[in-house]
ROTIZA-406000 format. One line per 4 residues: number of its first residue (from 0); their letters; for each residue x, y, z of C-alpha. Coordinates in steps of 0.25 Angstrom, whole numbers. Last residue first. Layout:
N
NUM) A) X:Y:Z ~ ... $
END
This chain:
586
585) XXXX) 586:153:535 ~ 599:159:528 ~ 609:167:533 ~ 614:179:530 $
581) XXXX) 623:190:539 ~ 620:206:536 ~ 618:207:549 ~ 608:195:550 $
577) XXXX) 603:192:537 ~ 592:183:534 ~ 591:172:520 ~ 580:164:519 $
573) XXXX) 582:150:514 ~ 576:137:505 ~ 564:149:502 ~ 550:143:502 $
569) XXXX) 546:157:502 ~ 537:154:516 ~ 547:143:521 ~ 557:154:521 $
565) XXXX) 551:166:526 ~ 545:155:537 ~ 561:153:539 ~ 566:169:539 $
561) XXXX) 555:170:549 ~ 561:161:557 ~ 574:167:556 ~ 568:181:559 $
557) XXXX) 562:176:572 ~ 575:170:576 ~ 583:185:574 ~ 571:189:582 $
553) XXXX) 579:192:597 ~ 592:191:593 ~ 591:203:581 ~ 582:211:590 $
549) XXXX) 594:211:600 ~ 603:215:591 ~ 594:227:584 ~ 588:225:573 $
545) XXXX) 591:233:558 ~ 578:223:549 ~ 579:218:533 ~ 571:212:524 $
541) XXXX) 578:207:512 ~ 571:205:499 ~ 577:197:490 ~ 575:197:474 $
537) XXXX) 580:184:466 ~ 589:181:455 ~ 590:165:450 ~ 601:160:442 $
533) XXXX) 601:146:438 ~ 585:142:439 ~ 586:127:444 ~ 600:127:449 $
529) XXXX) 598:140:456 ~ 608:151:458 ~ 604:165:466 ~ 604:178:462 $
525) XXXX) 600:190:472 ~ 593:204:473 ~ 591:210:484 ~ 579:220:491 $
521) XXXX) 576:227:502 ~ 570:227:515 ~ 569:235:529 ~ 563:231:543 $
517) XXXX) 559:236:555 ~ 556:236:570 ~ 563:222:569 ~ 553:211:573 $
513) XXXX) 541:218:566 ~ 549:225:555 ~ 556:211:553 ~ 543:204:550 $
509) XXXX) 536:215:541 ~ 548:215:534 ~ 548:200:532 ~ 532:201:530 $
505) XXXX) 534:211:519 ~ 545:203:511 ~ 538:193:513 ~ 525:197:506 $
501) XXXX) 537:204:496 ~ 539:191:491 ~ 535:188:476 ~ 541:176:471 $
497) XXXX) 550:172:460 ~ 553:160:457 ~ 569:156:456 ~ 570:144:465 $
493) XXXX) 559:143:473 ~ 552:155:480 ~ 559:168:476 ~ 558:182:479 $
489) XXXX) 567:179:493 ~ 568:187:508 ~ 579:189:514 ~ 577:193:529 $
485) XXXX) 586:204:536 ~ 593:207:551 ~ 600:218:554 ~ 607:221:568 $
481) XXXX) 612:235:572 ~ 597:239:575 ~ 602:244:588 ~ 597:260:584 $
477) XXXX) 594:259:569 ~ 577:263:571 ~ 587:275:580 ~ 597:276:567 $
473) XXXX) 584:278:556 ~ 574:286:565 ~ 587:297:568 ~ 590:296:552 $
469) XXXX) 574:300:550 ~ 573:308:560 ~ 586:318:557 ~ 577:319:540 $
465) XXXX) 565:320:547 ~ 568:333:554 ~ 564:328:571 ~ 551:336:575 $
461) XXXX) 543:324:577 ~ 553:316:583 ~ 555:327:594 ~ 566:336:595 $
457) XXXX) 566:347:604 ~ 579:345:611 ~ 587:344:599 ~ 584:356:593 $
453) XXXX) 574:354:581 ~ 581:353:568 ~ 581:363:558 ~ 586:365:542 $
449) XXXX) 588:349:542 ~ 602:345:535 ~ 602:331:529 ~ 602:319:539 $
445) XXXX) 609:308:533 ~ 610:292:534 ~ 618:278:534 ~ 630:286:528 $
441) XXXX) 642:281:521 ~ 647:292:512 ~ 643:302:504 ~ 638:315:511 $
437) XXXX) 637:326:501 ~ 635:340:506 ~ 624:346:505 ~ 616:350:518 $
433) XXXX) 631:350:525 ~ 631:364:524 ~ 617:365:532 ~ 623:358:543 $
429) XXXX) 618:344:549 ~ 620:337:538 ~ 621:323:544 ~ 626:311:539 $
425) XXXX) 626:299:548 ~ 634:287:548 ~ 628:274:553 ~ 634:262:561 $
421) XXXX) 625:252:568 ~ 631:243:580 ~ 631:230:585 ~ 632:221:573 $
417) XXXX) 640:230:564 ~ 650:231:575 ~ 659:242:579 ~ 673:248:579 $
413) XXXX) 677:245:564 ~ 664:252:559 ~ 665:263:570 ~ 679:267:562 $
409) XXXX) 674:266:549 ~ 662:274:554 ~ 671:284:561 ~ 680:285:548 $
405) XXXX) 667:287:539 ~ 663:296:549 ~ 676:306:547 ~ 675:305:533 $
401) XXXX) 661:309:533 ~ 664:322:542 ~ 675:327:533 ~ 667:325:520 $
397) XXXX) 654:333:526 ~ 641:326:527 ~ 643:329:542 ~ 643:316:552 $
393) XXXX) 635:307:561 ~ 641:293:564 ~ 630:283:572 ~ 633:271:579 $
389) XXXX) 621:262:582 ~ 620:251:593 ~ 631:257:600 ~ 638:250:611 $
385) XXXX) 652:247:607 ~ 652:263:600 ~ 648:267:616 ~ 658:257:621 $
381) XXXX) 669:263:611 ~ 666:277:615 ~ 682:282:614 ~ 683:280:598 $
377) XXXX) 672:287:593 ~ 674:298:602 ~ 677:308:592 ~ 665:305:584 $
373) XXXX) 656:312:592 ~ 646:307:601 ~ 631:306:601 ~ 624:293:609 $
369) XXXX) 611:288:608 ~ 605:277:616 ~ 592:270:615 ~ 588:260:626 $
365) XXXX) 592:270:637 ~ 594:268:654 ~ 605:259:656 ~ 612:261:643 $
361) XXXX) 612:274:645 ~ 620:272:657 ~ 629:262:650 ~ 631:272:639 $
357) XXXX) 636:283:647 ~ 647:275:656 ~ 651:268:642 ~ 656:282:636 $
353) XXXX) 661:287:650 ~ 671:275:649 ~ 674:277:634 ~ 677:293:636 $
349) XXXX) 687:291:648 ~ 682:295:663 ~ 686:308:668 ~ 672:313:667 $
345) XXXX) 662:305:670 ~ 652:309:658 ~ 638:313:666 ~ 628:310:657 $
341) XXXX) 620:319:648 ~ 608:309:641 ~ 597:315:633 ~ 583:306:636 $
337) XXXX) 576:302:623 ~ 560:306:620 ~ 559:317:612 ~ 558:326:624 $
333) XXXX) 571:325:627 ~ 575:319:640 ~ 587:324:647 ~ 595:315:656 $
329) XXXX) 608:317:663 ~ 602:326:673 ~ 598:341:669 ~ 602:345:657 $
325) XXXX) 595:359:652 ~ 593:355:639 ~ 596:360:623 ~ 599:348:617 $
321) XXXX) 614:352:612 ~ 615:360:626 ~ 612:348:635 ~ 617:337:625 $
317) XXXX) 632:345:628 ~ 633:335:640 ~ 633:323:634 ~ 648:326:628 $
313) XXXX) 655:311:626 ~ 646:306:620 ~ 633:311:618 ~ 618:308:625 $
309) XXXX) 604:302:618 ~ 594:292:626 ~ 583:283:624 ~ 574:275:629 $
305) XXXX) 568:284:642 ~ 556:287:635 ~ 552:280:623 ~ 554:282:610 $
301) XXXX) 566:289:609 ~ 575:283:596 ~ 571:294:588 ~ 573:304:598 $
297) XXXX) 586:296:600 ~ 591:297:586 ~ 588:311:586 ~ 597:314:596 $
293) XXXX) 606:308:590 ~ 605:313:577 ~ 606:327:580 ~ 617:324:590 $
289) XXXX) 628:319:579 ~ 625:330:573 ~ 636:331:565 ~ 640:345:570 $
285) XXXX) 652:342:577 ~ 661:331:570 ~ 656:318:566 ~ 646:313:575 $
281) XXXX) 645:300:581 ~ 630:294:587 ~ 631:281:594 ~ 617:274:596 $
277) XXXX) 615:264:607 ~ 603:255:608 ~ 602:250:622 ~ 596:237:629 $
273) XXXX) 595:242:641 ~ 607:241:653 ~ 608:233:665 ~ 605:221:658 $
269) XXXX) 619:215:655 ~ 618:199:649 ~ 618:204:635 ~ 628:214:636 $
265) XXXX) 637:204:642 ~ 634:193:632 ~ 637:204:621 ~ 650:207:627 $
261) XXXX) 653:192:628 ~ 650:191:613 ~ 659:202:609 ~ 673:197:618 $
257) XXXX) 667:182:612 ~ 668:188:598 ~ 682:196:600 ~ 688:183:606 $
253) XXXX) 685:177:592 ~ 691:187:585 ~ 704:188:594 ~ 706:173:590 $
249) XXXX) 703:174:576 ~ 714:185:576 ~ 725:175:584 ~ 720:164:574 $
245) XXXX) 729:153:577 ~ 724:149:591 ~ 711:154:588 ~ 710:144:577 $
241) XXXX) 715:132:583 ~ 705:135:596 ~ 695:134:586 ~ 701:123:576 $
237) XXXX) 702:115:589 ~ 685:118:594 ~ 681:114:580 ~ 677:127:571 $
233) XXXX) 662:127:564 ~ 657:133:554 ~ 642:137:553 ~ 631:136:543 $
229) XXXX) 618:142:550 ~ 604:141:543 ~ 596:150:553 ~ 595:152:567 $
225) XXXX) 605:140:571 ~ 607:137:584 ~ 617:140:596 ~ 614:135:610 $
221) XXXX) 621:142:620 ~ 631:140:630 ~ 641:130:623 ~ 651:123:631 $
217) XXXX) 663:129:636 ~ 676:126:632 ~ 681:141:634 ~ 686:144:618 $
213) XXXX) 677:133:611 ~ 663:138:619 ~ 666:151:616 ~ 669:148:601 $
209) XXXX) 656:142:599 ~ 650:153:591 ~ 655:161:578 ~ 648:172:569 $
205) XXXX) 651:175:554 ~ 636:171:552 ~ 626:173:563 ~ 626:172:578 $
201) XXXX) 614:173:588 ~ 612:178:603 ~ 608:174:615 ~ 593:168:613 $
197) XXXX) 589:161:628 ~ 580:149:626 ~ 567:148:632 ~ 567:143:648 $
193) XXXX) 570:132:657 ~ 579:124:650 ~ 587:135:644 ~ 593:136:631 $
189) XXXX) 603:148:627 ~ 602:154:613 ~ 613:157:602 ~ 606:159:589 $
185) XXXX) 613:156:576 ~ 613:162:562 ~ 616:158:548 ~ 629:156:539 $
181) XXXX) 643:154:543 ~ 642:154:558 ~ 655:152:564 ~ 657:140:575 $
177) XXXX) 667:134:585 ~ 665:119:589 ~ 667:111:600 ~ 662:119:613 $
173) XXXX) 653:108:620 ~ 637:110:617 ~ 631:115:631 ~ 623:125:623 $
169) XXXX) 618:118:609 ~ 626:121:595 ~ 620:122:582 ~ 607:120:584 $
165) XXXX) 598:120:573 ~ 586:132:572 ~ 590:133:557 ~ 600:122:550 $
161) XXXX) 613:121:555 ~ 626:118:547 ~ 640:115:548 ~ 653:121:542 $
157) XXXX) 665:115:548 ~ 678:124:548 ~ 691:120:551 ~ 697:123:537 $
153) XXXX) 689:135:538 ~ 701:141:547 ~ 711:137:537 ~ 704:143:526 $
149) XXXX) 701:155:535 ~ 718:155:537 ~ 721:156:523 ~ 708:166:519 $
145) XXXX) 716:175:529 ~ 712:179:544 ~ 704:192:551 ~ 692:190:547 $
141) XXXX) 691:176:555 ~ 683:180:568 ~ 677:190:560 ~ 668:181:549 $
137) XXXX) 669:185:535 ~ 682:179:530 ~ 677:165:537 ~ 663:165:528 $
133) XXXX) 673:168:517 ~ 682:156:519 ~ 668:146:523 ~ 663:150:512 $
129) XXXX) 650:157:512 ~ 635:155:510 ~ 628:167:516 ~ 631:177:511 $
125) XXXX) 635:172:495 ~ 622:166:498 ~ 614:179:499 ~ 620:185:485 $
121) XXXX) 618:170:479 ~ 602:173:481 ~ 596:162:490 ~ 587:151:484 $
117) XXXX) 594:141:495 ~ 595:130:484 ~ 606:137:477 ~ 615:137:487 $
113) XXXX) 613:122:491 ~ 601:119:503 ~ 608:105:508 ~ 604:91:510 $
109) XXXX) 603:82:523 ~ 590:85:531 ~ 593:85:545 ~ 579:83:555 $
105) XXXX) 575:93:566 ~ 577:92:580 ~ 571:103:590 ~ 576:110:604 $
101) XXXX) 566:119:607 ~ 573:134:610 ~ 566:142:602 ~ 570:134:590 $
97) XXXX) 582:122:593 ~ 588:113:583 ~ 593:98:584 ~ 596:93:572 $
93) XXXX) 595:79:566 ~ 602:70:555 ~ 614:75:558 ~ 619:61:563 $
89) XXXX) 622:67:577 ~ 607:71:577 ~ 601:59:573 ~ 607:52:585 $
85) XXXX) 604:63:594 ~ 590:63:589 ~ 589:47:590 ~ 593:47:605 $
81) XXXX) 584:58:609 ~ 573:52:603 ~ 576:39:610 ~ 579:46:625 $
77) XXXX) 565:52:623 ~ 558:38:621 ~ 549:38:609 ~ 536:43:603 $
73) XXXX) 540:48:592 ~ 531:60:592 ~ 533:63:606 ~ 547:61:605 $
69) XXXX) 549:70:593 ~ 540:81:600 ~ 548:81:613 ~ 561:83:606 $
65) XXXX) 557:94:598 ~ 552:96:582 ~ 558:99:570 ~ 554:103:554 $
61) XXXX) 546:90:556 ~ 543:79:546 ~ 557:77:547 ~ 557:73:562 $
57) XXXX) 547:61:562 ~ 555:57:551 ~ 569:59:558 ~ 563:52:572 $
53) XXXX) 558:41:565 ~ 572:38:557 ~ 579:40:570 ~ 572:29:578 $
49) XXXX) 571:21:565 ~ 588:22:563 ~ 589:31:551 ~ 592:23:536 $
45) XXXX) 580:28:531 ~ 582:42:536 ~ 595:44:530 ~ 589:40:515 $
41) XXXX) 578:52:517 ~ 591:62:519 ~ 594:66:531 ~ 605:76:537 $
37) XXXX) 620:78:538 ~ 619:87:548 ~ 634:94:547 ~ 646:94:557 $
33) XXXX) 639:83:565 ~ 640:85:579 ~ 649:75:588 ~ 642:64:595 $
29) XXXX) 649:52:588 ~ 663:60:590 ~ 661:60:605 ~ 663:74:612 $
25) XXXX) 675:82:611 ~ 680:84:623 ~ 687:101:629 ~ 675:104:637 $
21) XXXX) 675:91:644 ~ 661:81:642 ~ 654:81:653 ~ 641:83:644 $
17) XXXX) 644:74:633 ~ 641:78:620 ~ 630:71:610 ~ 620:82:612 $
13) XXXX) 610:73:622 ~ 597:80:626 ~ 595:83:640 ~ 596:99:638 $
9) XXXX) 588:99:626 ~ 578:91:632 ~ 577:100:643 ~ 577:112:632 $
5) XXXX) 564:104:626 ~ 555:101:638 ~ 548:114:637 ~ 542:110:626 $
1) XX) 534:122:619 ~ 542:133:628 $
END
């Protein structure tokens, strides 16, 4: 690390609590943090104390700088420094932020960017900048209640704002306040004095924190900051315990979140198994062929040996005669690349139980997993549909079959979560009868009829028909890309002139491809209001890239940073990203 000194400082630093302070104390009103920064203005300095009116010109040529290199460049006592930036942090005149784990101060500037002055399109504001009733009708713990009851919640509301890289709350802060996130995106880290910092996870808008701390009394054990702008509302510890007190459904909402972090803490800290993709094949009906496209998918998805492997549910045993081997030990490999599993299915043990039995021990050895299984037991493989990274729903084009996969995917879609797991419904012709018959209907893809397909167990990737290759290339590049992650880029500079952008455009998708394994773009159109040119229309290109979770914590940061050179490049007051189909500005 550049100064190594840095976290000790951070962990000697003085953060205006008490630490023997009870669980259950507020700590002195003089030390409480401000709800809102309220920034400098040049008048504001004048009137500063010297000590603090050197340290805030010192600081203001800077866009921030460390503890170690504002007391070598003032050239005063440690204990003096530190004494002035607490004071002018309490006055919301400095922040404390944090940016690969260096703890840095920047100074406040009072003033705000208005609507208008972002240079946004209205389609993206209306996105992004929500009443607090609206934002509350869109997030689930509070889905559930009226407009009456949300206006009595927002009542207790405070909204409070942080500027990129701020912290919003330090581990070992007391538990005081519960948090939504209205606008942005935070990173959960752990400091360490002895080594870099520790990324966990990260929040976005509709997502809450704090409300471990507030339900147990413990003190915070990570350090939240802002990745981006971040607007939140914030909940005092009474009005929290108030509302779950008189929110039954609230209630149940918010144990659902801690029941789904704690499981993800879990499979985090467990690493007896591989980090797996897992895709769930469903066929409609004998004949979809629901094995045609597994095992396609996993001879696309073979591309080392050993990494990937394709069985059935709950019949592994008829692989033998549908592949056309002579089994000898559960493993087969196919000279494609991917092993064919035929486990042992401990008879006498119910369907869900043997379910999880066989996916544990792929889990151990396989990186892609493909699993075929009919649609009859949809219901009694709940931990393999918990599991998967990519469900897939193979059906007939005829009218029957279609209705019967609508109901399984309006069935799936209530089961599972957006987040975790890809849904996709595949029509196959897989009969020369159904060659012509219309499919309309909700269906990511379609394989038409092919006039030969080679037998399952000769099938290579160079002897795969095109139109089976292309779907099989297009679900396995999907495989634990459940996540996606885009860039707006603007086609003006200024207030309404036009510019031409497409070098950014190519250097965005060139970024994302790099980081990603790909990227997509397209193209929108939005208007946006100006008080110096009235009504302005504007082009947007949007960069897009499908990643998996764990590609999505690991360069979500680099993103942002590239969002903010983006920014300073086209002199844009904002970049807009979007996380899932969330926006936040940078």
């Amino acid at each position: 690390m550049a100064d190594s000194s840095n976290l000790d400082e951070l962990l000697r630093f003085p953060r205006g609590s008490n630490s023997k302070r009870g669980r259950n104390l507020p700590g002195p009103e003089s030390l409480s943090k401000p709800t809102e920064p309220r920034g400098l203005n040049p008048l504001d300095v004048l009137s500063l104390p010297p000590a603090q009116r050197e340290l805030v010109n010192w600081l203001a040529r800077r866009n921030q700088a460390r503890l170690g290199e504002i007391q070598q460049s003032l050239a005063q006592e440690p204990n003096r420094i530190e004494k002035t930036l607490l004071d002018l942090k309490e006055a919301g005149y400095v922040q404390e932020v944090l940016i690969e784990g260096q703890v840095a101060y920047r100074v406040v500037f009072r003033g705000a960017v208005s609507r208008a002055g972002r240079k946004l399109s209205n389609d993206i504001w209306d996105l992004i900048d929500l009443d607090n009733i609206t934002f509350l009708q869109q997030v689930p713990v509070f889905q559930s209640l009226s407009r009456q009851e949300l206006e009595r919640i927002a009542s207790k509301l405070e909204e409070r704002h942080f500027s990129r890289n701020q912290v919003i709350l330090w581990q070992g802060d007391p538990p005081d306040l519960f948090y939504l996130i209205k606008r942005g995106v935070v990173g959960i880290t752990r400091l360490s004095s002895h080594g870099n910092p520790q990324f966990l996870s990260y929040l976005k808008q509709g997502e809450v924190l704090g409300e471990v701390g507030l339900l147990i009394g413990t003190s915070s054990t990570a350090t939240v900051t802002a990745l981006s702008e971040v607007h939140v509302l914030t909940m005092k510890r009474q009005d929290f315990e108030d509302l779950l007190a008189n929110y039954n459904r609230v209630a149940v909402e918010v144990a659902r979140i801690l029941g789904q972090r704690l499981a993800a803490t879990t499979a985090r800290l467990s690493n007896t198994m591989k980090d797996s993709h897992v895709c769930v094949l469903l066929g409609i009906g004998s004949g979809a062929g629901c094995t045609t496209l597994g095992a396609a998918i996993a001879l696309i998805l073979a591309r080392a040996e050993g990494q990937t492997v394709y069985t059935e549910y709950p019949a592994p045993e008829r692989l033998p005669s549908r592949f056309g081997f002579v089994q000898r030990s559960e493993i087969t490999r196919h000279p494609g690349g991917y092993d064919v599993f035929v486990g042992q299915q401990a008879p006498g043990l119910p369907p869900s139980v043997r379910a999880t039995l066989m996916l544990d021990q792929l889990r151990d050895h396989y990186e892609n997993i493909v699993i075929g299984a009919p649609e009859s037991v949809s219901d009694k493989i709940p931990y393999l549909l918990d599991h998967a990274d990519q469900v897939i729903i193979v059906t007939l084009p005829d009218p029957v079959s279609r209705g019967r996969a609508r109901d399984l995917r309006a069935a799936l879609k209530a089961f599972i979560s957006p987040e975790q797991t890809s849904l996709f419904t595949v029509i196959n012709r897989a009969n020369r009868e159904d060659a012509t018959v219309p499919a309309a209907g909700q269906a990511e893809d379609e394989i038409p009829f092919l006039e030969s397909l080679p037998p399952l167990m000769e099938q290579r990737r160079d002897n795969l028909p095109e139109p089976l290759a292309q779907v099989a290339r297009s679900l396995g590049n999907r495989l634990g890309r459940t996540n996606q992650i885009g860039v707006y880029i603007p086609t003006t500079v200024g207030v309404d002139r036009s510019a031409d952008t497409k070098a950014y455009l190519e250097k965005t998708l060139s970024f994302m491809g790099q980081l990603f394994g790909g990227a997509t773009s397209s193209q929108a159109q939005g208007m946006w209001s100006s008080s110096k040119a009235e009504l302005v229309g504007e082009a947007i290109y949007i960069v897009r890239s499908y990643v998996t979770q764990s590609d999505l914590d690991r360069h979500l940061p680099e993103v942002i940073e590239y969002a903010e050179s983006l920014k300073q490049e086209l002199k844009q007051e904002a970049i807009a990203l979007e996380v899932n189909q969330k926006l936040m500005l940078v």
